[in-house]
KOLRORO-713500 format. One record per atom (N, C-alpha, C, CB): residue number from 1; x, y, z. Coordinates in pm, whole numbers. Glycine has a CB too. Layout:
N
(atom NUM; (X; Y; Z)) ...
END
This chain:
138
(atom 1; (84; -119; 0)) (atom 1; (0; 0; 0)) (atom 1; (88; 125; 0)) (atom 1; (-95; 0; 122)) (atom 2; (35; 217; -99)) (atom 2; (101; 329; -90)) (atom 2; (129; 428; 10)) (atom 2; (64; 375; -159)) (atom 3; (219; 461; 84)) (atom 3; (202; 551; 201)) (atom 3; (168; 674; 147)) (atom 3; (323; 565; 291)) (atom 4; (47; 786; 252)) (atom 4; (22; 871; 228)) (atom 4; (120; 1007; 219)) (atom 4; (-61; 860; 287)) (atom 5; (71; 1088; 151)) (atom 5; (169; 1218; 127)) (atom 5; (66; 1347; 120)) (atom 5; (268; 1204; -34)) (atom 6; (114; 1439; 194)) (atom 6; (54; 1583; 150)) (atom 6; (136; 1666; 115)) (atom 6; (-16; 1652; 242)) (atom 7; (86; 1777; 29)) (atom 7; (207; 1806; -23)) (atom 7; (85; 2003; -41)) (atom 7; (284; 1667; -203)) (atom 8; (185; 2081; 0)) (atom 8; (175; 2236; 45)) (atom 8; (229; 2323; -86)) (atom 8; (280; 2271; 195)) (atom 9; (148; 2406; -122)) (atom 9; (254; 2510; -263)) (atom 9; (214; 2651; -165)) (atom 9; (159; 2521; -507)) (atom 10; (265; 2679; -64)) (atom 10; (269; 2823; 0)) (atom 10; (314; 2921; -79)) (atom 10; (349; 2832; 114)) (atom 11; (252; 3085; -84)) (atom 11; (301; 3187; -113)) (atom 11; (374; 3243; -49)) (atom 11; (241; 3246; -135)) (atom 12; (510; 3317; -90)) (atom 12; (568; 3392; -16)) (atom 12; (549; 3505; 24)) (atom 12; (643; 3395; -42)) (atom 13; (479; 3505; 147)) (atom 13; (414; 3624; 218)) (atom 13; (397; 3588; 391)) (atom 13; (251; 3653; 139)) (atom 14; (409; 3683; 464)) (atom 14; (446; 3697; 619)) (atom 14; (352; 3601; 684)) (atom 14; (426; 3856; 685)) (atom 15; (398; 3517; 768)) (atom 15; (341; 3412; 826)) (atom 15; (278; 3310; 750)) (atom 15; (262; 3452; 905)) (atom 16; (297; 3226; 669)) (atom 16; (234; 3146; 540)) (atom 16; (325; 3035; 606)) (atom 16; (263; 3206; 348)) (atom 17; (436; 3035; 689)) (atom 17; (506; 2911; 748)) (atom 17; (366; 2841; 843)) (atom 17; (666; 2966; 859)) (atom 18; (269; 2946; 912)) (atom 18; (196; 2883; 1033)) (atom 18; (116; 2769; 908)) (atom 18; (70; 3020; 1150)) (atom 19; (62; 2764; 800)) (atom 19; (-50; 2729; 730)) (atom 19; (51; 2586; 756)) (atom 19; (-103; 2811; 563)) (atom 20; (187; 2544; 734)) (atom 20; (297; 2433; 731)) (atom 20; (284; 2375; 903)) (atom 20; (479; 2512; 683)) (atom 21; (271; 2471; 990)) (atom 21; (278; 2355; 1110)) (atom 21; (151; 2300; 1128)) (atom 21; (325; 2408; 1256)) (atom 22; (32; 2401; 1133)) (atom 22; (-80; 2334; 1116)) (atom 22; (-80; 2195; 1078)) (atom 22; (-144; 2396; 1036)) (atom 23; (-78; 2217; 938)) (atom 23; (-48; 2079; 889)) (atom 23; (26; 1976; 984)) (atom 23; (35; 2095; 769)) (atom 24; (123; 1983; 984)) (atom 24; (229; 1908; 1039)) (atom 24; (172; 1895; 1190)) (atom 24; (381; 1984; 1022)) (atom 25; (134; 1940; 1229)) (atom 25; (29; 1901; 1358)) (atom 25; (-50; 1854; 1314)) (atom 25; (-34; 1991; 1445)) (atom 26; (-165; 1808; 1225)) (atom 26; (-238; 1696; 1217)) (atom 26; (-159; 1614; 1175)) (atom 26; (-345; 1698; 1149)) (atom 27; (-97; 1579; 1085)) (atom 27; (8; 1464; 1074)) (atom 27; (75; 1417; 1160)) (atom 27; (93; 1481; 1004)) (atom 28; (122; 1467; 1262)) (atom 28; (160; 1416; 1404)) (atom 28; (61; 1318; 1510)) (atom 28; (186; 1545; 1479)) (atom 29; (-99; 1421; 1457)) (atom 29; (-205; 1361; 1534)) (atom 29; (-206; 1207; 1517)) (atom 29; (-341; 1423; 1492)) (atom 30; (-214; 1215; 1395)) (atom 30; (-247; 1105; 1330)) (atom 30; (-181; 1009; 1304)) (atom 30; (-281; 1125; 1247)) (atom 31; (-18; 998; 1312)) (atom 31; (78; 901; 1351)) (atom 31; (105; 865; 1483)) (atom 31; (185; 933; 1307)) (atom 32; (44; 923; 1572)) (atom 32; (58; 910; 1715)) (atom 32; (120; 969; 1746)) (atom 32; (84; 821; 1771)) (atom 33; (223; 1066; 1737)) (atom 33; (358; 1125; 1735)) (atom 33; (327; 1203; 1907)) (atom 33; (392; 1252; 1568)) (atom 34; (437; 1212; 1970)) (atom 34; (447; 1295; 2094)) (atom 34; (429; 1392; 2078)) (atom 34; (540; 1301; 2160)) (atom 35; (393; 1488; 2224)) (atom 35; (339; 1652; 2163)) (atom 35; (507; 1704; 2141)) (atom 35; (221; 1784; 2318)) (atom 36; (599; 1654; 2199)) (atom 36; (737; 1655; 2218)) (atom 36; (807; 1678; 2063)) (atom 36; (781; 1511; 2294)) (atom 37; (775; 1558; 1977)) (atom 37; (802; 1541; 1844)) (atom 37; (735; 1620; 1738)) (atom 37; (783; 1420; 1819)) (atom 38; (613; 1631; 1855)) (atom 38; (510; 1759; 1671)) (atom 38; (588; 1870; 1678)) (atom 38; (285; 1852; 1687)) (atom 39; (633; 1904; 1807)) (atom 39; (694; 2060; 1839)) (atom 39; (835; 2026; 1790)) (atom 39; (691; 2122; 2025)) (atom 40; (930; 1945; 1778)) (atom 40; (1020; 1967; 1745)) (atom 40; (984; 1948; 1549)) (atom 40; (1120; 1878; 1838)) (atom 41; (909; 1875; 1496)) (atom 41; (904; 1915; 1418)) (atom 41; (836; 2038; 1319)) (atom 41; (905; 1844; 1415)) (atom 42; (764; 2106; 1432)) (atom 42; (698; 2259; 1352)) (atom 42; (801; 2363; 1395)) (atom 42; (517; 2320; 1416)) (atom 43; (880; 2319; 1511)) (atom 43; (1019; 2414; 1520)) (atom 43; (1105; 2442; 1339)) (atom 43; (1154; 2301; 1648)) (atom 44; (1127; 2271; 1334)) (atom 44; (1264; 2238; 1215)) (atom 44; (1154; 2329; 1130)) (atom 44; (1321; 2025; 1142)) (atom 45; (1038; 2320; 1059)) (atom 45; (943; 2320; 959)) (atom 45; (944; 2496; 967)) (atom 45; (785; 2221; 996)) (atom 46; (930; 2568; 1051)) (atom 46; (907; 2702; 1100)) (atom 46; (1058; 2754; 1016)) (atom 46; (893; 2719; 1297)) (atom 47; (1145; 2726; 1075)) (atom 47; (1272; 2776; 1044)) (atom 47; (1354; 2743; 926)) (atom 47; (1340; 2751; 1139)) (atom 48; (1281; 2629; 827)) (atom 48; (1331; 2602; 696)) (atom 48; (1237; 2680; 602)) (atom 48; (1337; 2444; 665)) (atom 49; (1095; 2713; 644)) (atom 49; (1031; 2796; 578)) (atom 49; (1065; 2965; 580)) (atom 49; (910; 2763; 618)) (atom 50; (1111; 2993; 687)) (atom 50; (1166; 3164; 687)) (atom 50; (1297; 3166; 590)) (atom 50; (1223; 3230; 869)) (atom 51; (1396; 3024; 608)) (atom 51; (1503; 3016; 514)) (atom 51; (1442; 3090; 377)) (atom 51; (1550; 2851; 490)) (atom 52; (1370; 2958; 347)) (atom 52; (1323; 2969; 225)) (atom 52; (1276; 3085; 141)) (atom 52; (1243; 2902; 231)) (atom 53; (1177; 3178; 234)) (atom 53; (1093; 3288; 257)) (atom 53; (1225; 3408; 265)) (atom 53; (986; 3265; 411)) (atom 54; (1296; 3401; 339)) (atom 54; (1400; 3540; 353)) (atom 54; (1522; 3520; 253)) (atom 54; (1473; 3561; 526)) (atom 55; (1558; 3433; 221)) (atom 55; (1678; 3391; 153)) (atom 55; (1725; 3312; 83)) (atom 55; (1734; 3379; 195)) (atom 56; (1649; 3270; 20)) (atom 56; (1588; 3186; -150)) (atom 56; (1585; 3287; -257)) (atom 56; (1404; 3119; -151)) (atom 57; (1543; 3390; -274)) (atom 57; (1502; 3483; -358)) (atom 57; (1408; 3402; -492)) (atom 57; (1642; 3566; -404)) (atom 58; (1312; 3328; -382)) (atom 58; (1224; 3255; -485)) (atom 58; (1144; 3412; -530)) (atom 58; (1103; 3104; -405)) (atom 59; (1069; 3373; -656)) (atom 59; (974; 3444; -685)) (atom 59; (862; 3458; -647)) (atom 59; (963; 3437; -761)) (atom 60; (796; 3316; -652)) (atom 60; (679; 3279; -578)) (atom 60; (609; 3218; -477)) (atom 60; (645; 3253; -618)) (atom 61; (642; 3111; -471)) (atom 61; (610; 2974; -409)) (atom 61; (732; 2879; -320)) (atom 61; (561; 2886; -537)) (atom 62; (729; 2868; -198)) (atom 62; (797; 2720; -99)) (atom 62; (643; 2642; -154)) (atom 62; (827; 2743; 151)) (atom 63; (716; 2484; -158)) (atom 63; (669; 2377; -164)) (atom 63; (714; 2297; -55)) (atom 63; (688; 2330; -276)) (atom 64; (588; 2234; 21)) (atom 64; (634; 2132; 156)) (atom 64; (539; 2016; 104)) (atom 64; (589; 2197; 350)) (atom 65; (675; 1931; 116)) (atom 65; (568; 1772; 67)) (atom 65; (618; 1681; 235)) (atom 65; (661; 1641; -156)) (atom 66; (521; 1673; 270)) (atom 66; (500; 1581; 418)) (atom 66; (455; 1379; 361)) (atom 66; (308; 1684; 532)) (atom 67; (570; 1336; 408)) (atom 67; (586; 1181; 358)) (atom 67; (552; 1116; 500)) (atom 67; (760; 1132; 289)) (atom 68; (421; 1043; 510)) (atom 68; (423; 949; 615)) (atom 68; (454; 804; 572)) (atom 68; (297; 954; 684)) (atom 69; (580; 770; 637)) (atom 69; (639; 634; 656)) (atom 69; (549; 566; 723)) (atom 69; (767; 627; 726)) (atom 70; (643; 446; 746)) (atom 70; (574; 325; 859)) (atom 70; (670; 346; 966)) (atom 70; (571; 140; 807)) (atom 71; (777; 421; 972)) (atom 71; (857; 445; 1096)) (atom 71; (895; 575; 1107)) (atom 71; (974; 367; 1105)) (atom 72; (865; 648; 1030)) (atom 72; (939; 777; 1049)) (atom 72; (850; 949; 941)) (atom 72; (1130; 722; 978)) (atom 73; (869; 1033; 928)) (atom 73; (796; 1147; 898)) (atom 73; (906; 1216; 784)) (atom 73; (759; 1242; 1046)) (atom 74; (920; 1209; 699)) (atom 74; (1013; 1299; 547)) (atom 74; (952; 1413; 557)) (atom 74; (993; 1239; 362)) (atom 75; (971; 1548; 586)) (atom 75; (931; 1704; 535)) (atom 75; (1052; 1746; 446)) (atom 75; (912; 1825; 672)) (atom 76; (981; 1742; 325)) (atom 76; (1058; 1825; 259)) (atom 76; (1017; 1991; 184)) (atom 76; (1097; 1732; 166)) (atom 77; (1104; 2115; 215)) (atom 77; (1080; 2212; 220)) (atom 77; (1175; 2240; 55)) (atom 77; (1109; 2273; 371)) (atom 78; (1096; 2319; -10)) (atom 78; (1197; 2335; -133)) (atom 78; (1133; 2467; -199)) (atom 78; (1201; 2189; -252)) (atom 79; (1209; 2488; -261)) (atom 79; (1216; 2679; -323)) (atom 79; (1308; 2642; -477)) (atom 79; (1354; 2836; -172)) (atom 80; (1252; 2728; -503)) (atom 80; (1334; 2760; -649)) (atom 80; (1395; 2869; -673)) (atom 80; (1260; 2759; -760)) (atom 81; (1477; 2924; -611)) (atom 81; (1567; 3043; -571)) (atom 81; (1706; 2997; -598)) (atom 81; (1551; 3090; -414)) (atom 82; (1744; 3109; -553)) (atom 82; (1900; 3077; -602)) (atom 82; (2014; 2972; -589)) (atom 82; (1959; 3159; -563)) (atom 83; (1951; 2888; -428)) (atom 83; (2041; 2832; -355)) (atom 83; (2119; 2861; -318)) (atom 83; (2075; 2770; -375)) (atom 84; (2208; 2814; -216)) (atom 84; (2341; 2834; -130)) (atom 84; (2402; 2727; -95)) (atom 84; (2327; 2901; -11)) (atom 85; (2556; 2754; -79)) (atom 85; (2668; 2657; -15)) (atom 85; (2672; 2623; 114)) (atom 85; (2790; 2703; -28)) (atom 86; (2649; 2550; 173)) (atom 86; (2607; 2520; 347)) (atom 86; (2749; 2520; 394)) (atom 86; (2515; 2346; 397)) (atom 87; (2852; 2499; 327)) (atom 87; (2990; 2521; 374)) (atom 87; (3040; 2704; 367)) (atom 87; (3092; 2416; 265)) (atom 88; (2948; 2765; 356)) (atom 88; (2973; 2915; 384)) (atom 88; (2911; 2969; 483)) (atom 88; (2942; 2995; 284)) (atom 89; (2806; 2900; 506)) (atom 89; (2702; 3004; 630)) (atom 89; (2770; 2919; 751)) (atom 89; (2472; 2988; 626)) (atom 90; (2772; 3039; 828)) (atom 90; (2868; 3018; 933)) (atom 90; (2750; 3037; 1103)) (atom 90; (3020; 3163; 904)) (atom 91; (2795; 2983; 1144)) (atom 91; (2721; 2963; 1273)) (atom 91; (2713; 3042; 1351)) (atom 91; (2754; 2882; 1340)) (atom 92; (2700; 3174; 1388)) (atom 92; (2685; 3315; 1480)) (atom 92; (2771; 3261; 1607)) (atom 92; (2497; 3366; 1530)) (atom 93; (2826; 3314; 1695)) (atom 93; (2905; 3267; 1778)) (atom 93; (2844; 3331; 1885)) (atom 93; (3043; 3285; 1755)) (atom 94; (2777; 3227; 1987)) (atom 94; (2706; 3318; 2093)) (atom 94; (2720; 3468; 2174)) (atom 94; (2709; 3246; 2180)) (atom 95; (2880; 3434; 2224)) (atom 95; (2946; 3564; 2304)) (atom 95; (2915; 3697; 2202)) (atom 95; (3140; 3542; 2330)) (atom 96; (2931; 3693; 2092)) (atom 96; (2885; 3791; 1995)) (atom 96; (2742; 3852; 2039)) (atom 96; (2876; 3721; 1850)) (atom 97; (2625; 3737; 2024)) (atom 97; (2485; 3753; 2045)) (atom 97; (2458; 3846; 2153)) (atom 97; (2422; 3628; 2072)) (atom 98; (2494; 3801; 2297)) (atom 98; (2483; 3801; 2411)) (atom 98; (2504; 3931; 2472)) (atom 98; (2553; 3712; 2451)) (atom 99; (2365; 4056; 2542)) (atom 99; (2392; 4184; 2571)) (atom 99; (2449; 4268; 2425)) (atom 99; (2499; 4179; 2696)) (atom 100; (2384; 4244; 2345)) (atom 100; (2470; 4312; 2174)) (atom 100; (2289; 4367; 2151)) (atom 100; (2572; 4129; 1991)) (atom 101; (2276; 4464; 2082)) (atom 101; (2160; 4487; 1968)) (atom 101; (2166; 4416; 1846)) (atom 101; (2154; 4626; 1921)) (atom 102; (2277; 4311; 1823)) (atom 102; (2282; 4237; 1673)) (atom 102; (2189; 4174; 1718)) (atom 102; (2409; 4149; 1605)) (atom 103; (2085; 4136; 1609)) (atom 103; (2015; 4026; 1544)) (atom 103; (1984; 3902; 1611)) (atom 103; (2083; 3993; 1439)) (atom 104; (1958; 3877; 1667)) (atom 104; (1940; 3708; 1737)) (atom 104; (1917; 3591; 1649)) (atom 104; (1807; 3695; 1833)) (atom 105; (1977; 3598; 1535)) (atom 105; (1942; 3526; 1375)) (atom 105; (2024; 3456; 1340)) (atom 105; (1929; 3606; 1254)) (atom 106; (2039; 3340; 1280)) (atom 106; (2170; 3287; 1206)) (atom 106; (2217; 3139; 1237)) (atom 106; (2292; 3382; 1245)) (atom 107; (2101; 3123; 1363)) (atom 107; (2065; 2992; 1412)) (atom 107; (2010; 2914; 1315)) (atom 107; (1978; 2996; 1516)) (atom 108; (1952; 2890; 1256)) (atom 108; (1822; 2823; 1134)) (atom 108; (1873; 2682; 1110)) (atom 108; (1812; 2915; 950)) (atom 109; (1971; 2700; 1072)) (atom 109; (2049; 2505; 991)) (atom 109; (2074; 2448; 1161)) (atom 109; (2300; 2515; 849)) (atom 110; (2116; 2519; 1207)) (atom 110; (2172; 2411; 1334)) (atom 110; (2038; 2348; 1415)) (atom 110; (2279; 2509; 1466)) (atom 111; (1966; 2458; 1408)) (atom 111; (1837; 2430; 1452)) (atom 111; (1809; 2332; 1446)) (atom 111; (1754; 2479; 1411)) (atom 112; (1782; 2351; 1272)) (atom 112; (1697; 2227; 1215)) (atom 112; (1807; 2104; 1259)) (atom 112; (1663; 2239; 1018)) (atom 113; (1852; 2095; 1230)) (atom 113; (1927; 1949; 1241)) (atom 113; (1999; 1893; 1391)) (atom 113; (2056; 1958; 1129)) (atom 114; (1955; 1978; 1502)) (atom 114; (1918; 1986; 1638)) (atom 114; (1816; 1855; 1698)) (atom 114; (1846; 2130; 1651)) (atom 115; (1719; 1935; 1607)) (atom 115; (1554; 1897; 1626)) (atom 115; (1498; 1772; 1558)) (atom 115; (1463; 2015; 1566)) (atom 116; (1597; 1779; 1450)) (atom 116; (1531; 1657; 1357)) (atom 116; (1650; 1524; 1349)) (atom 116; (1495; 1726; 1174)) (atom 117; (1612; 1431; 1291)) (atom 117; (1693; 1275; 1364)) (atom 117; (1781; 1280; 1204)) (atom 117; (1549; 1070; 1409)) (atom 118; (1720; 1329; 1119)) (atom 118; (1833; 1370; 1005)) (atom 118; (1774; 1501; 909)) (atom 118; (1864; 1221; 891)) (atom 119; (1909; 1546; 863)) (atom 119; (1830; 1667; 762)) (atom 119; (1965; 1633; 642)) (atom 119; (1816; 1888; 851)) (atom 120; (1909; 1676; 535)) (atom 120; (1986; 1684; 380)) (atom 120; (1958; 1839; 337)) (atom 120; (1907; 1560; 245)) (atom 121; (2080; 1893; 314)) (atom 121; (2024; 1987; 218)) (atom 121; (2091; 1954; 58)) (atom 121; (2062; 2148; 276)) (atom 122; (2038; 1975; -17)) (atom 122; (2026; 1970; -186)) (atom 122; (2016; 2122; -220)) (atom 122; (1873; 1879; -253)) (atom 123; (2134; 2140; -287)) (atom 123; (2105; 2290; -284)) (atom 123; (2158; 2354; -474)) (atom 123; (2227; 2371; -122)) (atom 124; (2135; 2410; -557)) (atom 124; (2167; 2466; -712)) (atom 124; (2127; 2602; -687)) (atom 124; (2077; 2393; -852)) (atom 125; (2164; 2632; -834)) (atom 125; (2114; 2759; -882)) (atom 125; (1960; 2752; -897)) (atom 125; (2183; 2797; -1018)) (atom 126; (1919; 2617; -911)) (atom 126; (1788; 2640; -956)) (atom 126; (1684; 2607; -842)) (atom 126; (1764; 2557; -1083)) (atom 127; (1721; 2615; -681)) (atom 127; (1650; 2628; -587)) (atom 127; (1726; 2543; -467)) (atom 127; (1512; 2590; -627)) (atom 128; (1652; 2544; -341)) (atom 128; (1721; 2433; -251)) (atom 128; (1538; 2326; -187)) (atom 128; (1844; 2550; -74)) (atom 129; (1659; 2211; -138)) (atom 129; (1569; 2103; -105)) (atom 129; (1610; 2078; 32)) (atom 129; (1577; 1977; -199)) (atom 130; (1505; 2112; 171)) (atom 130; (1561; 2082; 299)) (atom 130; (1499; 1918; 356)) (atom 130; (1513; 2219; 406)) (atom 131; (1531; 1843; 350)) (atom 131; (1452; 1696; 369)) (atom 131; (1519; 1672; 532)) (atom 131; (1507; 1542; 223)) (atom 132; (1375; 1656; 545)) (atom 132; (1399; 1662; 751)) (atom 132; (1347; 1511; 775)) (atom 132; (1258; 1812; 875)) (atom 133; (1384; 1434; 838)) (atom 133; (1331; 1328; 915)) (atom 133; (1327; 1316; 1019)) (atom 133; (1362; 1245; 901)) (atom 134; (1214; 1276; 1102)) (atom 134; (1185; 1287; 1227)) (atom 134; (1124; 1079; 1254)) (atom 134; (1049; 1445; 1244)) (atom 135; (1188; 1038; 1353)) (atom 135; (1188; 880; 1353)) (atom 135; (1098; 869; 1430)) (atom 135; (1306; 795; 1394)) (atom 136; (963; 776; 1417)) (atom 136; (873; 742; 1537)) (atom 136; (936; 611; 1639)) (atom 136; (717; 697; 1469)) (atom 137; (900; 685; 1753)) (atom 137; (938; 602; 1833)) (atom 137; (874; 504; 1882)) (atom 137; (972; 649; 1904)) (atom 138; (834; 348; 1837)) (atom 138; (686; 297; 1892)) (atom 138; (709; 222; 2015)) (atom 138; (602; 195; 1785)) 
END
């Protein structure tokens, strides 16, 4: 039997990530998933969509296709923007952060791959692909 899939074509416009956890909170419902695991995955899902949204220079549209396994949850977040080198973005260095007016920003990749049990990025000129997996625990 085919496992089910939903699959999201969001506009890029301010808060259009919430329409993605939604989702991803019934899909949690519905695999049984911990409230523990929905939240870590509308965390990863939240913060690959602002990627996408602030620094893609898509034109139009993030696409989130949500893959339910028999053991585990695939989100994949993808844009058709410019892409980027994950060996250039550099990790903000806390002591910097800390009592500063800079930005509290720059967290996003570590995040995600914090939160989630694996992440891939796939990245071209002709967009990037963030594929998050989150493992059920039965």
């Amino acid at each position: 039997m085919k496992q089910p899939s939903v699959e999201l074509k969001l506009p890029i416009i301010p808060n259009m990530e919430l329409i993605a956890t939604q989702t991803a909170d019934v899909i949690a419902r519905h695999m049984h998933l911990t409230e523990d695991q929905a939240g870590e995955i509308s965390m990863a899902l939240i913060e690959a969509c602002i990627n996408a949204f602030e620094h893609s220079k898509a034109e139009n549209n993030v696409f989130i296709h949500f893959l339910i396994e028999e053991d585990s949850l695939v989100v994949k977040v993808i844009d058709q923007g410019i892409g980027f080198d994950k060996t250039k973005v550099e990790i903000p260095k806390i002591e910097n952060k800390i009592g500063k007016d800079e930005r509290k920003r720059g967290w996003g990749l570590q995040l995600i791959q914090e939160l989630m049990d694996s992440v891939e990025f796939e990245s071209n000129s002709e967009g990037t692909t963030v594929t998050m997996k989150k493992n059920i625990n039965k």
